[in-house]
C-alpha positions as CSV (number, residue, x, y, z in Angstrom):
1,X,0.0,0.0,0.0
2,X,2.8,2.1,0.8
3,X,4.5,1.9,-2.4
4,X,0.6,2.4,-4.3
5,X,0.8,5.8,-2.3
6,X,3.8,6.6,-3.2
7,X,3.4,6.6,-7.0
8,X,0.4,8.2,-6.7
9,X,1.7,11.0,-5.5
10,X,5.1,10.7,-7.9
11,X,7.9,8.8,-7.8
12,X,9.0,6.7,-4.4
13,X,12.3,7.3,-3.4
14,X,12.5,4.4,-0.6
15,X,10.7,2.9,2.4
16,X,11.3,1.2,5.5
17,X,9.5,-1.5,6.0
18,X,10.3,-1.3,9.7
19,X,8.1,1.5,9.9
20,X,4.9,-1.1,10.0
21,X,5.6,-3.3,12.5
22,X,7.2,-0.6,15.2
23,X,3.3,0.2,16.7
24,X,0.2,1.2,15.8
25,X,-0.1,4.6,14.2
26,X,-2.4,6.1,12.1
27,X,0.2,7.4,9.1
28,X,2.7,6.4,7.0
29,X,5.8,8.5,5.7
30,X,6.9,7.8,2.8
31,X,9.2,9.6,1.3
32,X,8.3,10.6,-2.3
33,X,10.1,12.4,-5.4
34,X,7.2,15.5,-6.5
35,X,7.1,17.1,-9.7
36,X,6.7,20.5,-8.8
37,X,5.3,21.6,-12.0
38,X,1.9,19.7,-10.8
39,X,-0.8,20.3,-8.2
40,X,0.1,18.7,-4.5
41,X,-2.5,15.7,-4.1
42,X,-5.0,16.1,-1.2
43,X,-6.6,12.6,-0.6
44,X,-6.8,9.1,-3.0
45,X,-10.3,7.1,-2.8
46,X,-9.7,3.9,-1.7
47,X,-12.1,0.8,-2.0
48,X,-12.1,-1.7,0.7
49,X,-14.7,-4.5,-0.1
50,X,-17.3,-3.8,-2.2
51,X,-19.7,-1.3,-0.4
52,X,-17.0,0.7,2.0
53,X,-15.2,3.3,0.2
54,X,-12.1,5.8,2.8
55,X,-10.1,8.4,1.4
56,X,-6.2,8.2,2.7
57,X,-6.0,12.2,3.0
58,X,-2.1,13.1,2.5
59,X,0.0,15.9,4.6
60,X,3.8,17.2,3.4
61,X,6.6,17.5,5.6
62,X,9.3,20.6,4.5
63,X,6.5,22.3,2.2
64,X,8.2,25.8,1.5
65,X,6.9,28.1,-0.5
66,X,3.5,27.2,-1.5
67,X,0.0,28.6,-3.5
68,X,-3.7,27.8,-1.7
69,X,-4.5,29.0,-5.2
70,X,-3.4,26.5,-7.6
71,X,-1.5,23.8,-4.9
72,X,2.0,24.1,-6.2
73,X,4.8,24.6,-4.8
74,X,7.0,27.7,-6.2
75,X,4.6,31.1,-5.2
76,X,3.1,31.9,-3.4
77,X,-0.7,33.6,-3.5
78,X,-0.1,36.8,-4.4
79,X,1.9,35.7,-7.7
80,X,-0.1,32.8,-9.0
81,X,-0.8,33.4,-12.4
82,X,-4.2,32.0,-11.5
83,X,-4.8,34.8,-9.9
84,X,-4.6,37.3,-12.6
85,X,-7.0,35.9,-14.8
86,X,-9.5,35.5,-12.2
87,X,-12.0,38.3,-10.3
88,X,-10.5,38.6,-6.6
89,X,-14.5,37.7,-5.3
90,X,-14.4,34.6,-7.3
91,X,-10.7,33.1,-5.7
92,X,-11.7,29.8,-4.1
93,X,-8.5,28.1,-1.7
94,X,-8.8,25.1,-3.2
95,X,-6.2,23.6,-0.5
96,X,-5.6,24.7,3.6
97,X,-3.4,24.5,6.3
98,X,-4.2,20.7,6.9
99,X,-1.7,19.5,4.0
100,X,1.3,20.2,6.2
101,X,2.2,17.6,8.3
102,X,3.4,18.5,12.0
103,X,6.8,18.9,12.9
104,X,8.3,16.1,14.5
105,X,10.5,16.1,17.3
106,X,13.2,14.2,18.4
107,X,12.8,14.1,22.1
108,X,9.7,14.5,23.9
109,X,10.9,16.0,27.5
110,X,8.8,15.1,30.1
111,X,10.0,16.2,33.7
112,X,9.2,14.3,36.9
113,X,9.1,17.1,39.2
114,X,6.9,19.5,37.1
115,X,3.5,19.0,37.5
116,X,0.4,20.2,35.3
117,X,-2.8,22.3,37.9
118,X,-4.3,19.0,38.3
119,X,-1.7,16.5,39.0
120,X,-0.8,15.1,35.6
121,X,2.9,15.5,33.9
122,X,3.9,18.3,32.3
123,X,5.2,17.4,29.0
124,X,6.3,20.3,26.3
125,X,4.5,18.7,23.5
C-alpha cells in the first residue's frame, strides 16, 4: 500500500519497511520524489470491499513556499498566475493549512518534578 501511495503521489524514493511493524499509528511516511510543475494531491479514494469506500488524506513535511490557489509549490498567492486571470470575489483556496504535516520532534521531555494544575505530567509537546 505504501509503495501504491507513493506513486500516486510521484515517484518513491525508498521505504522502510520497519516503519509497519514498530506500533500502531495512524500514518505512514513515505518519502516521495514531487514534480513541482503539478498540483500537491490532497486525498486518493480507496475501496475496501465492495460497499465501503475511505479516502487516505495526504499531509507534506518541509512544504516551503506554496500557493492555496493552484497547490504548487514555487509562489506563493499573491503571484499565482491564476490569480490574474480571475476576479478577486471569485478566488476559491482550493487547498488549507491541513496539507502540512506537524513537525516532528526528536525528544519528547517530560520532567518528573513539574506537574500540570491537576496533578498530571507536564510534558512540552
Amino acid at each position: 500500500m505504501a509503495r501504491q501511495f507513493g506513486n500516486f503521489l510521484g515517484e518513491i524514493v525508498d521505504y522502510d519497511s520497519a516503519i509497519l511493524v514498530s506500533g500502531f499509528k495512524h500514518f505512514m511516511r513515505i518519502p516521495v520524489r514531487l514534480d513541482v510543475t503539478s498540483p500537491l494531491k490532497r486525498r486518493k479514494k480507496i475501496q475496501i470491499g465492495v460497499d465501503k469506500t475511505v479516502y487516505a488524506r495526504f499531509q507534506y513535511e518541509k512544504l516551503s513556499l506554496f500557493c492555496f490557489i493552484c497547490g504548487k509549490l514555487g509562489h506563493g498567492e499573491s503571484f499565482c498566475p491564476f490569480r490574474l486571470r480571475i476576479v478577486p470575489t471569485s478566488i476559491i483556496f482550493g487547498w488549507d493549512l491541513s496539507l502540512r504535516a506537524e513537525v516532528r520532534r526528536r525528544g519528547k521531555t517530560e520532567s518528573r518534578w513539574l506537574r500540570q494544575s491537576d496533578g498530571s505530567p507536564w510534558s512540552n509537546l
